[in-house]
py3Dmol code that shows the C-alpha trace and the ligand (Angstrom):
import py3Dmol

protein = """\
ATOM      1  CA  UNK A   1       0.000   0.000   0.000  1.00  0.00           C
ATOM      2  CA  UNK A   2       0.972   3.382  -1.111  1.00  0.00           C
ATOM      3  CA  UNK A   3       1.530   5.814   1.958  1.00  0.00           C
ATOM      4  CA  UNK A   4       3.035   9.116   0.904  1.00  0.00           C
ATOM      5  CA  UNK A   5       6.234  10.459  -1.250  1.00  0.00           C
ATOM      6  CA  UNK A   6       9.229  11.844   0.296  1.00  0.00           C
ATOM      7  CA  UNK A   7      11.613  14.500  -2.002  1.00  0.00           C
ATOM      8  CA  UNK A   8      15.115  15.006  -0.506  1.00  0.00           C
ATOM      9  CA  UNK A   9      16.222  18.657  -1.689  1.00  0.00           C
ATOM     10  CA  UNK A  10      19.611  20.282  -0.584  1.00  0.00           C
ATOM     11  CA  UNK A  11      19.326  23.499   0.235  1.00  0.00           C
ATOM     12  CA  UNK A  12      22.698  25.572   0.125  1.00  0.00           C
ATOM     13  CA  UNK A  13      23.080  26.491   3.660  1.00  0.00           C
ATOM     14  CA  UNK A  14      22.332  26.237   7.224  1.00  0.00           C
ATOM     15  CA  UNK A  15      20.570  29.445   7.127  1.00  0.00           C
ATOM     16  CA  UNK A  16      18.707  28.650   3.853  1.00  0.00           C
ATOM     17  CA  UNK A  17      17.366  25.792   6.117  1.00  0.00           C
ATOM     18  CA  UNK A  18      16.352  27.725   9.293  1.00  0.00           C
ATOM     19  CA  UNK A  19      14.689  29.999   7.221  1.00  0.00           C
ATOM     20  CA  UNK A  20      12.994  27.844   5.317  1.00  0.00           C
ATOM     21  CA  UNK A  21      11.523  25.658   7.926  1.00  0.00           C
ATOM     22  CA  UNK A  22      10.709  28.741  10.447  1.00  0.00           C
ATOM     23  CA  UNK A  23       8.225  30.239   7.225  1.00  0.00           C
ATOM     24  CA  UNK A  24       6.509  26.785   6.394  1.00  0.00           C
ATOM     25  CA  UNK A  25       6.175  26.467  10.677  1.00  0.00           C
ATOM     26  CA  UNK A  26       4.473  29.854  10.366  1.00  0.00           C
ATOM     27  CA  UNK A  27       2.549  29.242   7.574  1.00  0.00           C
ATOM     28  CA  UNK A  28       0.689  25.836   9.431  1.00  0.00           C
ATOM     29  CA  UNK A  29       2.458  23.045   7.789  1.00  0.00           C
ATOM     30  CA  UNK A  30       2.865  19.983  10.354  1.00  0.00           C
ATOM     31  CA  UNK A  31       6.606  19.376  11.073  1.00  0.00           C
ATOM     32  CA  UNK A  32       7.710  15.781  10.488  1.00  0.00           C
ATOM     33  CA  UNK A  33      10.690  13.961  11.961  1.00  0.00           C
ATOM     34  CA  UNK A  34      13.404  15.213  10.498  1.00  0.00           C
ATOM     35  CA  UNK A  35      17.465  14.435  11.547  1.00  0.00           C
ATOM     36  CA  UNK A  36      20.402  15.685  12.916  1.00  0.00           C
ATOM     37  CA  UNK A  37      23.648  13.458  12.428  1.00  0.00           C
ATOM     38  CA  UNK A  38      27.286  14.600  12.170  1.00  0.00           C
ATOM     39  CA  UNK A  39      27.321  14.794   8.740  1.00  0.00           C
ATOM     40  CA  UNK A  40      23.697  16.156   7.801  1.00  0.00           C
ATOM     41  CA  UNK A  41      20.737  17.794   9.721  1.00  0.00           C
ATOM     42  CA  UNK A  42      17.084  17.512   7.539  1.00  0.00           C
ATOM     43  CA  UNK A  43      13.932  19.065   8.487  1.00  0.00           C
ATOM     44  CA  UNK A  44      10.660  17.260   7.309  1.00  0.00           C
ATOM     45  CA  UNK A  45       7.632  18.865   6.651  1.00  0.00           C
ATOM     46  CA  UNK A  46       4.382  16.918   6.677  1.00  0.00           C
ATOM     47  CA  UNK A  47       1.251  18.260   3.932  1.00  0.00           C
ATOM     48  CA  UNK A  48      -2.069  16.516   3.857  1.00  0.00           C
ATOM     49  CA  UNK A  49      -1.645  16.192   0.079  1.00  0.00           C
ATOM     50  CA  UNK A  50       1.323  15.190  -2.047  1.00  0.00           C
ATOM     51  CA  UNK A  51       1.910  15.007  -5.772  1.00  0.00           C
ATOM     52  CA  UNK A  52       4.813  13.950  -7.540  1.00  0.00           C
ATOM     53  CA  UNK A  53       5.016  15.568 -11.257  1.00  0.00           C
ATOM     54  CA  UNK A  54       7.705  14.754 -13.318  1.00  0.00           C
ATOM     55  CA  UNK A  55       8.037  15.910 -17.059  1.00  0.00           C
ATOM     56  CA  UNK A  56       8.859  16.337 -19.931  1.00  0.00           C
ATOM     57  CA  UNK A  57       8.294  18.934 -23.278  1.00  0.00           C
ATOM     58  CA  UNK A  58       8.156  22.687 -22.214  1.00  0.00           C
ATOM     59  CA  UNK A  59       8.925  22.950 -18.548  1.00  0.00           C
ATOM     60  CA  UNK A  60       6.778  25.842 -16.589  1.00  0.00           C
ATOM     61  CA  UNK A  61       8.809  28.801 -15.552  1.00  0.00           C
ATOM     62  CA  UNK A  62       8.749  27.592 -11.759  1.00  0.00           C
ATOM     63  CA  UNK A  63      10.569  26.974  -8.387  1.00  0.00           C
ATOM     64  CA  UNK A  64      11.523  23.535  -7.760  1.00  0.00           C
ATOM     65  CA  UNK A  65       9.629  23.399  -4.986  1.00  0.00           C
ATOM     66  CA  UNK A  66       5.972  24.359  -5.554  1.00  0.00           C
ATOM     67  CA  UNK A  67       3.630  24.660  -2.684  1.00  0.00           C
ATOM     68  CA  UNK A  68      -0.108  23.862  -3.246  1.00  0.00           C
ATOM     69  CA  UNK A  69      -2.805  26.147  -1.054  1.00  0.00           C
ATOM     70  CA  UNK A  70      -5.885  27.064  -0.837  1.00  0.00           C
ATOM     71  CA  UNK A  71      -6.502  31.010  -0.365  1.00  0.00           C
ATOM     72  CA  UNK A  72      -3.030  32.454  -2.739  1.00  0.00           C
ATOM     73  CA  UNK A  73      -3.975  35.632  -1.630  1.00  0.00           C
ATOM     74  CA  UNK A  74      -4.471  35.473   2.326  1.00  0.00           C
ATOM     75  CA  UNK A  75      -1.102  33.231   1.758  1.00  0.00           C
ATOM     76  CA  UNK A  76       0.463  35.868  -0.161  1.00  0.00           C
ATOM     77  CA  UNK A  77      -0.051  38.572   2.656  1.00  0.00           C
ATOM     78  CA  UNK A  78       0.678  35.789   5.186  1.00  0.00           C
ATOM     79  CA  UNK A  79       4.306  34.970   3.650  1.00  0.00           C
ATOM     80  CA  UNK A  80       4.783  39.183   2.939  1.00  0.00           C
ATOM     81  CA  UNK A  81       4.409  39.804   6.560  1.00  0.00           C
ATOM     82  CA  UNK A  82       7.332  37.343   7.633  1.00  0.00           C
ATOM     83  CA  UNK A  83       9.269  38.677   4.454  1.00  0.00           C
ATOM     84  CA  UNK A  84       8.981  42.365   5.923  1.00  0.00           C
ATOM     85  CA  UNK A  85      10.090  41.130   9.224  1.00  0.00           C
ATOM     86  CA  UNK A  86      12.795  38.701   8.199  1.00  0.00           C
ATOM     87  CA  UNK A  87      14.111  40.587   5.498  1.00  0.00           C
ATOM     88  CA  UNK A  88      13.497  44.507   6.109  1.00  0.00           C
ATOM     89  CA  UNK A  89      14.110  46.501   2.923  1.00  0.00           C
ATOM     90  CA  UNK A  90      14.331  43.790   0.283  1.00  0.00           C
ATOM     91  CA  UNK A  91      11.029  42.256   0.669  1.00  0.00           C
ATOM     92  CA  UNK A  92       9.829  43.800  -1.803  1.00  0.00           C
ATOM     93  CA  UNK A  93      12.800  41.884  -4.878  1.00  0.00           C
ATOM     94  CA  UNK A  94      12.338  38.278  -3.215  1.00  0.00           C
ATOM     95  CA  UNK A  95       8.785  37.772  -3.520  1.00  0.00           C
ATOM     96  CA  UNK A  96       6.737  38.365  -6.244  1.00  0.00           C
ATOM     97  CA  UNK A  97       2.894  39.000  -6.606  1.00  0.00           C
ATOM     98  CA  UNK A  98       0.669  36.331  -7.718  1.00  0.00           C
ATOM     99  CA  UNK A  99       0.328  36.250 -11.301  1.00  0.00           C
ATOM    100  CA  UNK A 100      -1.948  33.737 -13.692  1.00  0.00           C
ATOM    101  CA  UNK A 101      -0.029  31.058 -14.980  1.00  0.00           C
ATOM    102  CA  UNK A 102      -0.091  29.421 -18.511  1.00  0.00           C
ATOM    103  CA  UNK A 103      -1.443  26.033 -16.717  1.00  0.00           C
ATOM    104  CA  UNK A 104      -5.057  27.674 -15.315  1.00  0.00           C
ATOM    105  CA  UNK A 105      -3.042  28.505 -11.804  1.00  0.00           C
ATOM    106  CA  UNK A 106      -2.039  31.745 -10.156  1.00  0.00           C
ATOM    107  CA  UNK A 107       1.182  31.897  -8.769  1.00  0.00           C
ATOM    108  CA  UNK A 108       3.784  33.742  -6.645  1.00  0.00           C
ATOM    109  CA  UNK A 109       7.366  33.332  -5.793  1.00  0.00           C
ATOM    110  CA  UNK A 110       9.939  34.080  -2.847  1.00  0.00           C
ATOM    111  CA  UNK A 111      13.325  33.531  -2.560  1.00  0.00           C
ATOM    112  CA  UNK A 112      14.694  32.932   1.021  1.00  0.00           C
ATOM    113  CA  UNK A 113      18.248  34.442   0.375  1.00  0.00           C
ATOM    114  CA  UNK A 114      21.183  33.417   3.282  1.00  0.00           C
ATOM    115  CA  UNK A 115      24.069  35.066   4.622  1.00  0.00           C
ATOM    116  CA  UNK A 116      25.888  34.104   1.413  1.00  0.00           C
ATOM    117  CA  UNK A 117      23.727  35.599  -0.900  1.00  0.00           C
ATOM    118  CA  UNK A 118      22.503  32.028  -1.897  1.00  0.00           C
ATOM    119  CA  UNK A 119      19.219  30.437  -0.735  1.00  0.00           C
ATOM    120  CA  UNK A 120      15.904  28.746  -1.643  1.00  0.00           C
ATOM    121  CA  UNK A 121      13.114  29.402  -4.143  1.00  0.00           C
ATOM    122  CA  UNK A 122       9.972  28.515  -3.338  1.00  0.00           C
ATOM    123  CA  UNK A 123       6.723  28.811  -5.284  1.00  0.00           C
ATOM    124  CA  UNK A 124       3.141  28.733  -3.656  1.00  0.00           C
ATOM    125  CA  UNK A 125       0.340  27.972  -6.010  1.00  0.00           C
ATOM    126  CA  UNK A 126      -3.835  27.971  -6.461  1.00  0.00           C
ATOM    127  CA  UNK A 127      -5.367  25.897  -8.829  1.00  0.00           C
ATOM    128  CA  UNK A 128      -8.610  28.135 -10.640  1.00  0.00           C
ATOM    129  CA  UNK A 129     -10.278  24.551 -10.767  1.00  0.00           C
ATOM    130  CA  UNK A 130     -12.050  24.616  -7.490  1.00  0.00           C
ATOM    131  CA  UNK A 131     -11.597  20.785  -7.638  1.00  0.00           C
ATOM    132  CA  UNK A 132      -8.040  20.050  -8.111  1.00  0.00           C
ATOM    133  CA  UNK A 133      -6.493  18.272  -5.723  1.00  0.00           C
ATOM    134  CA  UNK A 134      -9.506  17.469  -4.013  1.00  0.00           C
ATOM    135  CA  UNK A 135      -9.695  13.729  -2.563  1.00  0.00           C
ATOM    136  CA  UNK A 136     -12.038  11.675  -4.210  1.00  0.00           C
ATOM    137  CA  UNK A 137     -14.615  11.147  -1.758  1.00  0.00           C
ATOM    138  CA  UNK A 138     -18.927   9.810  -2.321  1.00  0.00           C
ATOM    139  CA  UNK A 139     -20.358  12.843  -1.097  1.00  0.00           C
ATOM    140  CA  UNK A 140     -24.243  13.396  -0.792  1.00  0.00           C
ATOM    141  CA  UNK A 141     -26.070  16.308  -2.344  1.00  0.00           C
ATOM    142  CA  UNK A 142     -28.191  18.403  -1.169  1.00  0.00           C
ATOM    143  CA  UNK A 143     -30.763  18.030  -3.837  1.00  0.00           C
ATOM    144  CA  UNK A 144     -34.147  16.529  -2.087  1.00  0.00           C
ATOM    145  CA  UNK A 145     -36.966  16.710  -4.907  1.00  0.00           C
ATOM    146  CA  UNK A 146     -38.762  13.510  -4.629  1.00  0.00           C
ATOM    147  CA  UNK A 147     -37.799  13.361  -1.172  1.00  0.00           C
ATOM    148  CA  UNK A 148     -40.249  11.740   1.277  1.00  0.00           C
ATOM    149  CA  UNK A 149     -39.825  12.563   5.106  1.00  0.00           C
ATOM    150  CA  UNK A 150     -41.075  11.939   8.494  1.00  0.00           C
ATOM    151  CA  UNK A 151     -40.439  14.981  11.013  1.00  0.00           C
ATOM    152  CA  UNK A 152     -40.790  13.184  14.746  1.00  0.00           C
ATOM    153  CA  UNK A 153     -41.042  16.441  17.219  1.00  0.00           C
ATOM    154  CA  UNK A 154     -41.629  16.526  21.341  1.00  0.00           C
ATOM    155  CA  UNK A 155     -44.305  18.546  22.532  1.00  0.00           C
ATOM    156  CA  UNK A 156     -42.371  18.857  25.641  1.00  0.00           C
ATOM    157  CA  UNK A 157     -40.483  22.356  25.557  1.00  0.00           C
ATOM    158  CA  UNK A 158     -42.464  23.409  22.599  1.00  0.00           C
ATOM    159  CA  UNK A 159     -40.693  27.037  22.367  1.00  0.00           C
ATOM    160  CA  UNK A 160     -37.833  25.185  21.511  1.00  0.00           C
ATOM    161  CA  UNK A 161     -38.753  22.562  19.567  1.00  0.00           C
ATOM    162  CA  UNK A 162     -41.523  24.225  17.338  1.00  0.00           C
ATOM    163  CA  UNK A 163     -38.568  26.621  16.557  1.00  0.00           C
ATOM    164  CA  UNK A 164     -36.358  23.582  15.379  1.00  0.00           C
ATOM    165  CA  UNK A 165     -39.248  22.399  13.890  1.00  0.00           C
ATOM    166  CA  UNK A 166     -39.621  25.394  11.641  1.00  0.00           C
ATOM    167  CA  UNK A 167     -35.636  25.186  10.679  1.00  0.00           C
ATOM    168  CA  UNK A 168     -36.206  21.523   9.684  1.00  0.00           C
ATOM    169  CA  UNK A 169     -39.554  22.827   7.252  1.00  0.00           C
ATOM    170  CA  UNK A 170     -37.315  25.488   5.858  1.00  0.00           C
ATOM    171  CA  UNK A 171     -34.505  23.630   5.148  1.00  0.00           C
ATOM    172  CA  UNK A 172     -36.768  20.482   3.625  1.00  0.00           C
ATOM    173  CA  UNK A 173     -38.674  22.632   1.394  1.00  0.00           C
ATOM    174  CA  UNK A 174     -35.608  24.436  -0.063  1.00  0.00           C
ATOM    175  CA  UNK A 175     -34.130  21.962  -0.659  1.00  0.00           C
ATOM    176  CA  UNK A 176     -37.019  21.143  -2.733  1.00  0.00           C
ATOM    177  CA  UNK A 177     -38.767  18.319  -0.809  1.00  0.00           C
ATOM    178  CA  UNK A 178     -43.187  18.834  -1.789  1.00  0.00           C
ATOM    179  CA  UNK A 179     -44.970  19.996   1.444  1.00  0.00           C
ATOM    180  CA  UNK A 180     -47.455  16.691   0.614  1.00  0.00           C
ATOM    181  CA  UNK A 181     -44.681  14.738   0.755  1.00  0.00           C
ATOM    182  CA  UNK A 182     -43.789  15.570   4.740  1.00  0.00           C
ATOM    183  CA  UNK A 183     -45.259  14.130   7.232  1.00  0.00           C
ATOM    184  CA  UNK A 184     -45.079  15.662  10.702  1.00  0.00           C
ATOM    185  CA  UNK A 185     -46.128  13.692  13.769  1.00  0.00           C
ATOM    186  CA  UNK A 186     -45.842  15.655  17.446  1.00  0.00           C
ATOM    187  CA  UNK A 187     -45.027  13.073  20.226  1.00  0.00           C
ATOM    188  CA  UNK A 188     -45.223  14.472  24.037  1.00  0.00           C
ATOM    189  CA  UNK A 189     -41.861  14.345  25.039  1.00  0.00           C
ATOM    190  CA  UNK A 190     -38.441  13.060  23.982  1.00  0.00           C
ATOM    191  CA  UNK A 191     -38.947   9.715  25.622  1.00  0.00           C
ATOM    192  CA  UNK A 192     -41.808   8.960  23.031  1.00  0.00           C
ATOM    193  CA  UNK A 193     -39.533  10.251  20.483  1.00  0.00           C
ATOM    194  CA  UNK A 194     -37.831   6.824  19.112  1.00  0.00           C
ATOM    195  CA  UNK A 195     -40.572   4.525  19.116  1.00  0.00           C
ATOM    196  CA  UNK A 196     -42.761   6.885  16.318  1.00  0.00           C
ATOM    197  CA  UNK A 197     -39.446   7.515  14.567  1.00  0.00           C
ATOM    198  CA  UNK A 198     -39.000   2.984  14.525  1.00  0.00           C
ATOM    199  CA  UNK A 199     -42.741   3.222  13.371  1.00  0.00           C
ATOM    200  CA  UNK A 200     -42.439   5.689  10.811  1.00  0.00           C
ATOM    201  CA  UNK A 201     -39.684   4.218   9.344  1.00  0.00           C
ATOM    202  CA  UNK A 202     -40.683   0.679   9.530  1.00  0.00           C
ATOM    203  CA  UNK A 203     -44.000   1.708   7.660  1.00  0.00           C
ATOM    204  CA  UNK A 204     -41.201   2.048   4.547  1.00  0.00           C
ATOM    205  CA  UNK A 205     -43.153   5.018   3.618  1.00  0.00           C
ATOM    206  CA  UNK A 206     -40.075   7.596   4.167  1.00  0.00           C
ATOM    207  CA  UNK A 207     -36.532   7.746   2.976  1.00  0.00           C
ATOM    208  CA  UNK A 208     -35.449   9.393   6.321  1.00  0.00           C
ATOM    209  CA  UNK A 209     -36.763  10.664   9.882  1.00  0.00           C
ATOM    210  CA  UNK A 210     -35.770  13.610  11.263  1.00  0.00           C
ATOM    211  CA  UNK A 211     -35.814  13.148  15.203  1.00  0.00           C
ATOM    212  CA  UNK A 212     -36.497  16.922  16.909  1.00  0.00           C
ATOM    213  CA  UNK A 213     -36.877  17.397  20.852  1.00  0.00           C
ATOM    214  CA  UNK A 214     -35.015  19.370  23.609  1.00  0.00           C
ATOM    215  CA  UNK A 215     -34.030  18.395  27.002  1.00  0.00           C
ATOM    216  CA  UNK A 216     -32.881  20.864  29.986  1.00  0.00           C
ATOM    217  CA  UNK A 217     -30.439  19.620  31.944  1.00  0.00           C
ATOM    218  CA  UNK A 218     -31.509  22.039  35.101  1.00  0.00           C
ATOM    219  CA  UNK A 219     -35.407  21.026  34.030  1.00  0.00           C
ATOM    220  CA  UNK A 220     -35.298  17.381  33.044  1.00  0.00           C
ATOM    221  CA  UNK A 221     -35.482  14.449  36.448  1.00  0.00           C
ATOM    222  CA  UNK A 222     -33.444  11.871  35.341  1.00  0.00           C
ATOM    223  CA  UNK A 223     -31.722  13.872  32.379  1.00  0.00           C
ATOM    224  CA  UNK A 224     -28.954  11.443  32.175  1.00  0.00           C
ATOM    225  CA  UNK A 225     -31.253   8.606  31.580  1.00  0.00           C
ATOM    226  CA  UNK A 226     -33.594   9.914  29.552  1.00  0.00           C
ATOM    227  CA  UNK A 227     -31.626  11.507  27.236  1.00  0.00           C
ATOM    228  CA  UNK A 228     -29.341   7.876  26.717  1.00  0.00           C
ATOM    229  CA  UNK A 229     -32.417   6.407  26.597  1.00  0.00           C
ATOM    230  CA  UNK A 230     -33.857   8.635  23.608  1.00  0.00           C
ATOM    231  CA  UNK A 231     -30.022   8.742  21.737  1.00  0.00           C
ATOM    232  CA  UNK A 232     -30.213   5.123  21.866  1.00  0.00           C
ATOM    233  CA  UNK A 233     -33.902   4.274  20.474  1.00  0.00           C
ATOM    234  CA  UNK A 234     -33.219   6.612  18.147  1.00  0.00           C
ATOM    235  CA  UNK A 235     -29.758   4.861  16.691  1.00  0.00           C
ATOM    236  CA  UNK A 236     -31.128   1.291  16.966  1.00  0.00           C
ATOM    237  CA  UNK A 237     -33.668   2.316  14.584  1.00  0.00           C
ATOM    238  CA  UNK A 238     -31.489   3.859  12.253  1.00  0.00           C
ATOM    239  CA  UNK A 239     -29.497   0.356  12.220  1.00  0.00           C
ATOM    240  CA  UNK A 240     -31.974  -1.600  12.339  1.00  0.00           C
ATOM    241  CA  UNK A 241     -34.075  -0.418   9.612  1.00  0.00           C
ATOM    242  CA  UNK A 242     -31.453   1.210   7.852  1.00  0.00           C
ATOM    243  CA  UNK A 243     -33.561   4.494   6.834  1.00  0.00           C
ATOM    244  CA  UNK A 244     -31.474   7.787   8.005  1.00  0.00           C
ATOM    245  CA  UNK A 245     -32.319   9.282  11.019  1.00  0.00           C
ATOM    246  CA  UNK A 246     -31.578  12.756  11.843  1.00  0.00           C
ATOM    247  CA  UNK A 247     -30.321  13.522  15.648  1.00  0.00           C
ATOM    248  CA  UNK A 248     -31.998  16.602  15.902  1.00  0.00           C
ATOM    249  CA  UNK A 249     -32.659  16.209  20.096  1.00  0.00           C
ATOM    250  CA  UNK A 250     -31.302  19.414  21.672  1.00  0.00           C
ATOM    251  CA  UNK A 251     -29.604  18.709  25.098  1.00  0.00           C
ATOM    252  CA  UNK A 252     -28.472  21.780  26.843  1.00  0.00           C
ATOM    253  CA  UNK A 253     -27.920  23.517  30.365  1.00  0.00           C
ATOM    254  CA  UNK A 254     -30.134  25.618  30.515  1.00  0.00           C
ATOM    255  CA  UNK A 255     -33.561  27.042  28.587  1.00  0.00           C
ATOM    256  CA  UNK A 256     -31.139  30.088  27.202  1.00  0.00           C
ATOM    257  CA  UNK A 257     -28.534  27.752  25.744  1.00  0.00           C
ATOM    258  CA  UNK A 258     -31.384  25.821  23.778  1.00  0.00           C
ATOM    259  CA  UNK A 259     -33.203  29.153  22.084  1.00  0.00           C
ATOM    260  CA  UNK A 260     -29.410  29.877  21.266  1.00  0.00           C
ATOM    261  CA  UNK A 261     -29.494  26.690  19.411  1.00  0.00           C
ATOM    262  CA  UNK A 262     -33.320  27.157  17.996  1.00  0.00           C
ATOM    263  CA  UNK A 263     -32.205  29.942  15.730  1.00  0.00           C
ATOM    264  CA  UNK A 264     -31.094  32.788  17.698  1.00  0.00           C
ATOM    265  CA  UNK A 265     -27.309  32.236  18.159  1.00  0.00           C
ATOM    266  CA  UNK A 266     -25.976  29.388  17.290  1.00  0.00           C
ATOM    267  CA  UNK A 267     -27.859  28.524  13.826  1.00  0.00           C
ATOM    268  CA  UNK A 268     -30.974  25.975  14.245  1.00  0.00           C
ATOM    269  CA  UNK A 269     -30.281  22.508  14.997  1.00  0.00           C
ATOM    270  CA  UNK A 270     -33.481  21.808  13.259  1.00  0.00           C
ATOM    271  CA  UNK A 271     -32.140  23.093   9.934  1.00  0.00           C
ATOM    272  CA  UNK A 272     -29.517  21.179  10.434  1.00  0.00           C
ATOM    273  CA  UNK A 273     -30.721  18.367  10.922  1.00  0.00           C
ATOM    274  CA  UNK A 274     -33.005  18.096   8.036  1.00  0.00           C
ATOM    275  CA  UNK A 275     -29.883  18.707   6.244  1.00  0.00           C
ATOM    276  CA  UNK A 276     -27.985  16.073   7.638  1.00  0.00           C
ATOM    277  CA  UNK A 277     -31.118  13.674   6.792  1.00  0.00           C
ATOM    278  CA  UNK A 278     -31.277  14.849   2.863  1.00  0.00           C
ATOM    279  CA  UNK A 279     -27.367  14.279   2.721  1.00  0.00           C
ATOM    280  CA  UNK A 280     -27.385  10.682   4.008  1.00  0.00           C
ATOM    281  CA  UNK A 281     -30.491   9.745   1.830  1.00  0.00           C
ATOM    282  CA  UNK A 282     -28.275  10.710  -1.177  1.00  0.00           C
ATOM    283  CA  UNK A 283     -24.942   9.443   0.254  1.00  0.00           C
ATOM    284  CA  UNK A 284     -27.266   6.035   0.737  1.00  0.00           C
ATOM    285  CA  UNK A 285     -28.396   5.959  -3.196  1.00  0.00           C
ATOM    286  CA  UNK A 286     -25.110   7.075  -4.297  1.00  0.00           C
ATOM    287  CA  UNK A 287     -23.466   3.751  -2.441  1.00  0.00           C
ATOM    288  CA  UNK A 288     -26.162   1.340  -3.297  1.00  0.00           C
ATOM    289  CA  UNK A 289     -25.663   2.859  -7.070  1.00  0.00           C
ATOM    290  CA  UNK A 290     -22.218   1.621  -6.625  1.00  0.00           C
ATOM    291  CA  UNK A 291     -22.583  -1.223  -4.914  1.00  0.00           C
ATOM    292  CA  UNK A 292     -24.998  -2.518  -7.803  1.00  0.00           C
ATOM    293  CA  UNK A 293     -22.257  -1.669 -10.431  1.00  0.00           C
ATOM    294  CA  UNK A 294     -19.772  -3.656  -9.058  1.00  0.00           C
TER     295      UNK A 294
END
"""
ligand_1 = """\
23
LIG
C -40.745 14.147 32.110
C -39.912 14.998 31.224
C -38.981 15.859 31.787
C -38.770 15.954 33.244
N -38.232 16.640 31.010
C -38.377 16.591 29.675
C -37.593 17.402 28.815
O -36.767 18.212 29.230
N -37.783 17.283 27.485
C -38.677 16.413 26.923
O -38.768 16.353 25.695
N -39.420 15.642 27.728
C -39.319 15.709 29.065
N -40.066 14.957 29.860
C -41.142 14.143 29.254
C -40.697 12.764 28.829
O -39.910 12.840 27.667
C -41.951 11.898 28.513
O -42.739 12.529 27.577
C -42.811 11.659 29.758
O -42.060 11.114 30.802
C -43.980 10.683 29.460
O -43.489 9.418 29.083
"""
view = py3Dmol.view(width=600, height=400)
view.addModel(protein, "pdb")
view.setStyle({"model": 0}, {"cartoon": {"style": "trace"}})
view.addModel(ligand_1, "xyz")
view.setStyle({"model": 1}, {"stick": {}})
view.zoomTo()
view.show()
């Protein structure tokens, strides 16, 4: 099995090396193990991507050592800020701006000169394909016309949960699921919540369930209990009949802490959970497409 690629480059000095290594540390990258012997010291440099090009035909005008990012320009004025501080007054010759490239990229340059006059070029680089370099990866979209689903909410704490109720209808409907096609069913409390959630989805009539309720921690006897209780039902239905169910059961400290999480700080869970239920209903086709081609 493949794990990575390694590139040993000498660099011309000591210096050269410092430098080098002290911009990269400042710029995020995760520092590897690198060596110190008596003939040789390395520095290694860890990057969650790597790509080996080699070539041949017209070469690009680059550095030998190219750096992929995403953001050029917040990079650019990231790397200019150490230049102005590590080199004072010549900044402005050792790195360039970024320019368009002949291979749909934008570019810029800087040289990180030593002592000697001698040093390191080093390019940093943005793809204009928003894709490039991306991982493949099965990723579900948020496309839900067609959609059928069940929307299980608690009557119990109903300022909070008709509000999360709300973000789950907003977030269904653009996302273009029909209003016939949802099916809302209130429950009293969040203990009730899993078995019409098993029901719903055993009836085979929905391609997911989103689960809403909200329990207080200061307001709830036996908090701890119910709400293991509730998380539980809920996943063993999801497993057991395999339709996606959306955790959308609010568990919080106090009443404050919950509106902050029914809309009014700190987004609606709601919404997001009704997301999280269209995504895995795709994610679910897209694998059972794939499973049926192989
Ligand atoms: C009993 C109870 C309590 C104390 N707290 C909550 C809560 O914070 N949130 C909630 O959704 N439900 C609560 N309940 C009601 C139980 O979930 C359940 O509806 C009743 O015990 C009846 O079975």
């Amino acid at each position: 099995m493949i794990k990575g690629m390694t590139l040993v480059r000498e660099v011309a000095s000591a210096d050269a090396l410092d430098k080098f290594s002290r911009l990269m540390l400042a710029l995020g990258f995760e520092q590897g193990k690198g060596w110190q012997d008596e003939t040789s010291r390395g520095v290694a440099l860890l990057s969650p991507l790597g790509n080996l090009e080699l070539m041949t035909g017209r070469a690009p005008a680059v550095p030998p050592i190219l750096i992929e990012v995403l953001g050029l320009d917040a990079v650019h004025a990231a790397v200019e800020k150490w230049m102005l501080s590590n080199y004072p007054g010549e900044a402005g010759d050792l790195l360039s701006k970024p320019e368009l490239t002949h291979w749909n990229s934008r570019l810029f340059t800087v040289r990180l000169k030593d002592d000697a006059g001698e040093g390191l070029e080093l390019g940093f680089w943005q793809s204009e394909n928003p894709l490039h370099g991306k991982p493949a990866a099965i990723e579900g979209d948020l496309s839900a016309a067609g959609m059928r689903v069940a929307i299980v909410t608690a009557r119990w704490n109903a300022v909070i949960t008709d509000r999360l109720l709300q973000g789950a209808l907003d977030a269904l409907y653009r996302s273009g699921v029909a209003k016939p096609d949802v099916e809302i069913v209130r429950v009293p409390g969040a203990w009730e919540v899993p078995s019409a959630a098993r029901t719903l989805a055993e009836s085979k009539k929905f391609d997911a369930i989103v689960t809403l309720a909200c329990l207080i921690r200061g307001e709830t006897a036996h908090y701890e209990a119910i709400y293991n209780e509730v998380a539980r039902g809920i996943g063993q239905s999801q497993q057991d009949t395999g339709i996606p169910h959306a955790f959308g059961v609010l568990t919080c400290e106090t009443l404050e802490q919950a509106l902050d999480r029914a809309g009014i700080k700190a987004g609606n869970k709601g919404f997001e959970a009704a997301i999280a239920a269209i995504e895995m209903v795709s994610i679910q086709q897209k694998l059972r497409e794939q499973g049926d081609k192989k």
